[in-house]
C-alpha positions as CSV (number, residue, x, y, z in Angstrom):
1,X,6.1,22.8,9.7
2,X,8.6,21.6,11.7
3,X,12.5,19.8,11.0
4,X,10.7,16.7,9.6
5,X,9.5,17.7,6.1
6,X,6.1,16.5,5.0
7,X,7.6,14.8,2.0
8,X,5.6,11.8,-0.4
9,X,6.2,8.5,1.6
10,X,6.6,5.9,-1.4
11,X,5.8,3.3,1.3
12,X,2.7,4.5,1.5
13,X,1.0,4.0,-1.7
14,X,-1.5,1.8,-1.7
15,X,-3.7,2.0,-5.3
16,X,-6.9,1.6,-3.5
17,X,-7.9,4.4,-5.4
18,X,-9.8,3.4,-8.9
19,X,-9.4,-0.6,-7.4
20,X,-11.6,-1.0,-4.4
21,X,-14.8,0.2,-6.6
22,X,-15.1,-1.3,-9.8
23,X,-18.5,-2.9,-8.7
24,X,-19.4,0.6,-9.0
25,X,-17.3,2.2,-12.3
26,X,-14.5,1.3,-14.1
27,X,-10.9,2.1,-13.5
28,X,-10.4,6.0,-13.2
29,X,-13.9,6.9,-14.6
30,X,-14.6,9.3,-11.3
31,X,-13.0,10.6,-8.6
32,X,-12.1,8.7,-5.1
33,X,-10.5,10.0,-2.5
34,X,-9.3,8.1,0.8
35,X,-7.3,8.5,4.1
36,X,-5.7,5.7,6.0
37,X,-3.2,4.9,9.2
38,X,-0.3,2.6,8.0
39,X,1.6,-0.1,9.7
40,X,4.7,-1.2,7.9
41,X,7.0,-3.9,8.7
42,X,9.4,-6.4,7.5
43,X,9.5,-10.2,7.0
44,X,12.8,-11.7,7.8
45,X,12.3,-15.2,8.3
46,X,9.1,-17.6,8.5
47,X,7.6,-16.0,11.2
48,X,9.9,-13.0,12.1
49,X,9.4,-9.5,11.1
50,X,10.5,-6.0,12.1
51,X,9.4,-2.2,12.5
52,X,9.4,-0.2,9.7
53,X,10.0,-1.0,5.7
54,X,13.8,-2.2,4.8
55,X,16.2,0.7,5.5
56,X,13.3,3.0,6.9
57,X,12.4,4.0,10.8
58,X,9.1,5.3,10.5
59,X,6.8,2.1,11.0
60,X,3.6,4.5,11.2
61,X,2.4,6.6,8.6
62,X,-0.8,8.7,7.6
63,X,-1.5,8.6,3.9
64,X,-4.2,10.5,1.7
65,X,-4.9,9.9,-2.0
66,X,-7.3,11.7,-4.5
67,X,-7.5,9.8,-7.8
68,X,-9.5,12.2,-10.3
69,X,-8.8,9.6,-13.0
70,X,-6.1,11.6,-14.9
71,X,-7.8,14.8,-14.8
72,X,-6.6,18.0,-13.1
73,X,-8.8,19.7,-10.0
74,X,-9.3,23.5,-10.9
75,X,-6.7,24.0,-7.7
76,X,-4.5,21.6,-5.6
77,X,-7.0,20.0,-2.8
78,X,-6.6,19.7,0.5
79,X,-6.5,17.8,3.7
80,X,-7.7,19.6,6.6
81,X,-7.1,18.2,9.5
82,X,-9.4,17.3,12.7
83,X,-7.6,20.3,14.6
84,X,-5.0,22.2,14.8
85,X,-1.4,21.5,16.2
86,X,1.4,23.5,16.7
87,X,3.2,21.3,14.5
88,X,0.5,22.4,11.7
89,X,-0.8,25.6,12.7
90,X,-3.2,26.1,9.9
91,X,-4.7,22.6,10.6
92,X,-4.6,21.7,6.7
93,X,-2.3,20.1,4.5
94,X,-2.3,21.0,1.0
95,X,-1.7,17.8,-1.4
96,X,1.7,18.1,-3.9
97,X,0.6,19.1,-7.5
98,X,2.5,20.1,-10.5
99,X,1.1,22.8,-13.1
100,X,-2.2,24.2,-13.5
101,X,-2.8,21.2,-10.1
102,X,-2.0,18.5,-12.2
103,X,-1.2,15.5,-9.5
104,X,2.2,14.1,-9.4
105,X,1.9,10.6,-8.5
106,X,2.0,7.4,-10.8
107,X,-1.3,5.3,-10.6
108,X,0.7,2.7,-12.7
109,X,-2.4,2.8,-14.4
110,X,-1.4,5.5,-16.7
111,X,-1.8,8.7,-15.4
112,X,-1.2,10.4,-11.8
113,X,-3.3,11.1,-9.0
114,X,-2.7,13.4,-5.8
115,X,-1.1,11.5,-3.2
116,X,0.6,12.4,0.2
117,X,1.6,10.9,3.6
118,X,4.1,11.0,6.6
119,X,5.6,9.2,8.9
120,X,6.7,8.8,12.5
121,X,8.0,5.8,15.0
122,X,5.4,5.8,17.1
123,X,1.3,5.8,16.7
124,X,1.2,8.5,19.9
125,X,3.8,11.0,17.9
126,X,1.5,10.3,14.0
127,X,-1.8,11.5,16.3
128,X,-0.4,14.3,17.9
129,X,0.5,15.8,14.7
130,X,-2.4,14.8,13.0
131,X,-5.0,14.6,15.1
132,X,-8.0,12.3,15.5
133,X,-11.7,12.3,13.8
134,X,-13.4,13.9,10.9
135,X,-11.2,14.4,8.4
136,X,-12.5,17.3,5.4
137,X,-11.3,17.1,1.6
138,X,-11.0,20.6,0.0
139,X,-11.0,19.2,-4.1
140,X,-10.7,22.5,-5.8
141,X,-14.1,24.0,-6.7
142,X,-16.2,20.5,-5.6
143,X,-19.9,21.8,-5.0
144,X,-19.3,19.8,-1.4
145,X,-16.5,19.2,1.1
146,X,-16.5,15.5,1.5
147,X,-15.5,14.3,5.0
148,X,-14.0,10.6,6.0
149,X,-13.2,10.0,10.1
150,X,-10.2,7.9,11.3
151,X,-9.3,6.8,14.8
152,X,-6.0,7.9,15.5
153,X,-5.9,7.8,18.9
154,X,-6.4,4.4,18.7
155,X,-5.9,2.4,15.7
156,X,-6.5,-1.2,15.2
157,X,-3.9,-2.6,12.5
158,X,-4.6,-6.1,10.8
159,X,-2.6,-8.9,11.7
160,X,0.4,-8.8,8.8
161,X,-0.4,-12.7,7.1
162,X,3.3,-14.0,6.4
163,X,4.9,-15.6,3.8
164,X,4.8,-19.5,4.3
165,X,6.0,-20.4,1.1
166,X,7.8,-20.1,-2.5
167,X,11.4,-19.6,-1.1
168,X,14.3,-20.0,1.5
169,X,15.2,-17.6,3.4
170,X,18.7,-16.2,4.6
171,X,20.0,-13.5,6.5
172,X,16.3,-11.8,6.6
173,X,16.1,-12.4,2.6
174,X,13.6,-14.6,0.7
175,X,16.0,-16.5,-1.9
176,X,13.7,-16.9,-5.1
177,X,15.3,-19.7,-8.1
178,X,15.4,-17.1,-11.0
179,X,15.2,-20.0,-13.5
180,X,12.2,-21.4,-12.3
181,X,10.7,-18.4,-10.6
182,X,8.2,-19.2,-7.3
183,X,4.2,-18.9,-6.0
184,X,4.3,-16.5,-2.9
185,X,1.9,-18.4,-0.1
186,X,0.6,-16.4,2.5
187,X,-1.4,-17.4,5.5
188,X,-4.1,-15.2,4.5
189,X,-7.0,-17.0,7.5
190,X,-5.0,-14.3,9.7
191,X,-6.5,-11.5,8.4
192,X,-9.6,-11.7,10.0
193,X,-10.8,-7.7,9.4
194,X,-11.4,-9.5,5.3
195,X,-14.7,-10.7,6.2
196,X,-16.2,-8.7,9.0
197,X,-16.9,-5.1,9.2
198,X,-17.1,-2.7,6.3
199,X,-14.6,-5.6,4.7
200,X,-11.4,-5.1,3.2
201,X,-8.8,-5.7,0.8
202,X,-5.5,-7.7,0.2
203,X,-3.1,-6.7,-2.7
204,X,-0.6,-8.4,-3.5
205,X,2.6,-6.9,-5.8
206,X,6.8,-7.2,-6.8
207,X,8.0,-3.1,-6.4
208,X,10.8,-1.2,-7.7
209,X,13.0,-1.1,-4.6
210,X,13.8,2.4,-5.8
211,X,10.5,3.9,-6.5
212,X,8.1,1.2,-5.0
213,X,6.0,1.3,-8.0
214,X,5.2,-2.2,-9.0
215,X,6.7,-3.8,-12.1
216,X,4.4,-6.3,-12.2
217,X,0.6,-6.3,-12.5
218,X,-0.9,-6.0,-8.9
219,X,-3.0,-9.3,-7.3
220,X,-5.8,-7.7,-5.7
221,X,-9.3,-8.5,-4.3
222,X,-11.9,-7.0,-2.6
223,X,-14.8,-8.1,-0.1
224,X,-16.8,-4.7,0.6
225,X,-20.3,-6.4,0.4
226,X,-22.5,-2.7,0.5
227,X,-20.7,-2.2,-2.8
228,X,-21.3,-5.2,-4.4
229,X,-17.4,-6.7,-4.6
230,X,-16.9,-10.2,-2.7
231,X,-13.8,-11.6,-4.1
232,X,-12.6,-14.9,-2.2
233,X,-9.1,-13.8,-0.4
234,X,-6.0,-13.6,-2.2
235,X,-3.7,-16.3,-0.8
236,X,-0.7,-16.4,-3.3
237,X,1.3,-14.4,-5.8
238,X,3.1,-15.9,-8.7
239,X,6.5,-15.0,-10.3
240,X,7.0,-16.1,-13.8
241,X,9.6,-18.4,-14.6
242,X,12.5,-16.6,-16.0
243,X,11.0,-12.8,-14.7
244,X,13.8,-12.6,-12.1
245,X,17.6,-11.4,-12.8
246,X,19.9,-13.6,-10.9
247,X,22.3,-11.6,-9.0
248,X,19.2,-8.8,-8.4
249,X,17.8,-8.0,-5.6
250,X,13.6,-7.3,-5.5
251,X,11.4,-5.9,-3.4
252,X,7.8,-7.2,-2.3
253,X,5.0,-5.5,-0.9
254,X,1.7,-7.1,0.5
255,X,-1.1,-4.9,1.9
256,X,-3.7,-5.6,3.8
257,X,-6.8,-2.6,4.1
258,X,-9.3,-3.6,6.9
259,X,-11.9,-0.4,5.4
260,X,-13.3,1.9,8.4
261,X,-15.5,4.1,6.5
262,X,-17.0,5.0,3.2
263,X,-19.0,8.2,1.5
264,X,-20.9,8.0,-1.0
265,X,-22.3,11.5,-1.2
266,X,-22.2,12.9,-4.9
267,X,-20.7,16.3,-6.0
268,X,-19.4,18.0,-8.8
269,X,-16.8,20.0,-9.7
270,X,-14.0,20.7,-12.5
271,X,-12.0,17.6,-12.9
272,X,-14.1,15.2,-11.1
273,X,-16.3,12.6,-12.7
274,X,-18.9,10.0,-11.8
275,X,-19.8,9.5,-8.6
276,X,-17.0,10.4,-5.9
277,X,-16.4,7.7,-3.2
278,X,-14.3,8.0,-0.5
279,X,-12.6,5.0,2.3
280,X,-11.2,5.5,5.4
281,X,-8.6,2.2,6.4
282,X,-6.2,0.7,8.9
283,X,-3.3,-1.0,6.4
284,X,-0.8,-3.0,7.8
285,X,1.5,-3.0,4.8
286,X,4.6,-6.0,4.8
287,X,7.9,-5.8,2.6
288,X,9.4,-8.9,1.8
289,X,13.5,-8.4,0.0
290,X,13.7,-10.7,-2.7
291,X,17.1,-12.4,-3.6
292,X,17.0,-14.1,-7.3
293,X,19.4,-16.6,-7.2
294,X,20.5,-19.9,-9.5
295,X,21.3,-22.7,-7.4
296,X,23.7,-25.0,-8.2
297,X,22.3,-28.4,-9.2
298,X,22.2,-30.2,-5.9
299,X,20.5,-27.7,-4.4
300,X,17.3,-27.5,-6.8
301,X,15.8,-29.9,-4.6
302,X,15.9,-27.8,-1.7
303,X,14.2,-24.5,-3.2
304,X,11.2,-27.1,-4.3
305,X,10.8,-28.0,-1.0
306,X,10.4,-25.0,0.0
307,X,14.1,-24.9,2.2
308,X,15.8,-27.0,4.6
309,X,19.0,-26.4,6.9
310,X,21.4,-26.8,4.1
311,X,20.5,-23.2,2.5
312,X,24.4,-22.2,3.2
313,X,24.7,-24.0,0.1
314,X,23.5,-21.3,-1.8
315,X,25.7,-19.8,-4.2
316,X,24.4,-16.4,-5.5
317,X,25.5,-16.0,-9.4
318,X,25.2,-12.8,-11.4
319,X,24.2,-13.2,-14.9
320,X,27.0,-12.4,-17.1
């Protein structure tokens, strides 16, 4: 290892595990595994954004999850690389888990699967860490090594859809009436790498700024036609009336997974189920801080128009 610990980038997490096949199971009724390259950036304005997630630098970031639905592996599984660096001389990454390999992230459905990821400023510094190709899962005593390949050398991110209404925004903040609450549009016809391919995935969600876990349920669809799941695309996320804290500040997160590979091959093992799948992505991932406000009276008009010039208007309360 080198200076940069491999930490758990909260950025990262992306729930495709137990989501993007329900054509195929239920929610954490077997085991999925998946690898993707991340692109994160930030909103500011209409049409403006910016590298990286809000107070973060690294805009790129690999990511591997291993959702056992709740269930322990019979040892922590791993990652191993394409090759090996000099960075990682071993070539392999072995994912966090607690006791007995018990995984340490939250699903927020319930239990916790195995997650891990890192993250650099630049696409050329991620692949010459982390190399490019076949990528080989190690999930404790599985009766097979399951494999996934990713192009890093040369990824191909998804144009980021951007918010084009539901708010005003200010100073690189999206101003949301906490009384009334707001519907998120997004110009979702961008993402083109929906509806061609392998397919993909859009999910939509409000996030602790803290812990980015989402406080809210998700908004998510699917097209991955060889799986049976063709979900029209998600173009808007609502906020209840009343949900909001005036004076708080939010966080929103909107992914979009353009899917680069699957495997389907079936194994067994202690604490996997079903029948494994795995995914290999690109995910361009866009945060979006949320201000909840309560205007003052002349300026309800404005938020329902969706803003005008006069936004300096504005007067931020705190509930008291």
């Amino acid at each position: 290892m080198n200076a940069k610990s491999r930490v758990l980038y909260l950025f990262s997490l992306t729930l495709l595990l137990g989501t993007a096949w329900n054509a195929r199971a239920g929610n954490g009724s077997f085991t999925t595994y998946e690898i993707h390259e991340q692109n994160s950036l930030t909103q500011t304005g209409p049409s403006s954004f910016i590298a990286g997630i809000p107070n973060g630098s690294d805009q790129f970031s690999i990511v591997a999850s291993i959702d056992s639905g709740g269930a322990s592996l019979s040892a922590a599984p791993i990652l191993v690389l394409p090759a090996p660096t000099l960075d990682i001389p071993d070539g392999s990454i072995t994912l966090p888990a607690g006791p007995n390999s018990e995984p340490l992230w939250s699903s927020g459905k319930g239990y916790n699967v195995y997650h891990w990821g890192d993250g650099y400023t630049t696409t050329a510094e991620l692949n010459s860490v982390y190399g490019s190709g076949t990528f080989k899962f190690i999930l404790g005593d599985a009766t097979a090594t399951p494999t996934l390949s990713l192009n890093m050398a040369t990824p191909i991110f998804p144009i980021s859809p951007a918010v084009t209404s539901g708010g005003i925004w200010s100073n690189g903040d999206l101003l949301i009436n906490a009384i009334t609450g707001a519907t998120l549009t997004f110009n979702t016809s961008s993402f083109t790498g929906y509806s061609t391919g392998l397919g993909g995935q859009i999910k939509l969600e409000l996030v602790d700024p803290a812990t980015l876990m989402p406080i809210v349920k998700p908004e998510i669809s699917q097209n991955i036609p060889s799986l049976g799941k063709t979900d029209p695309a998600l173009t808007s996320f609502t906020i209840a009336p009343g949900f909001l804290v005036a004076g708080e500040s939010y966080l929103f997160q909107a992914n979009y997974s353009h899917y680069t590979g699957f495997n389907t091959t079936s194994f067994t093992g202690t604490g996997i189920t079903g029948n494994p799948l795995g995914a290999s992505s690109y995910l361009t991932s866009t945060f979006i801080t949320i201000e909840a406000v309560v205007p003052e009276p002349s300026t309800y008009l404005l938020l329902a128009l969706g803003g005008l010039p006069l936004l300096m208007m504005l007067r931020r309360q705190s509930v008291r």
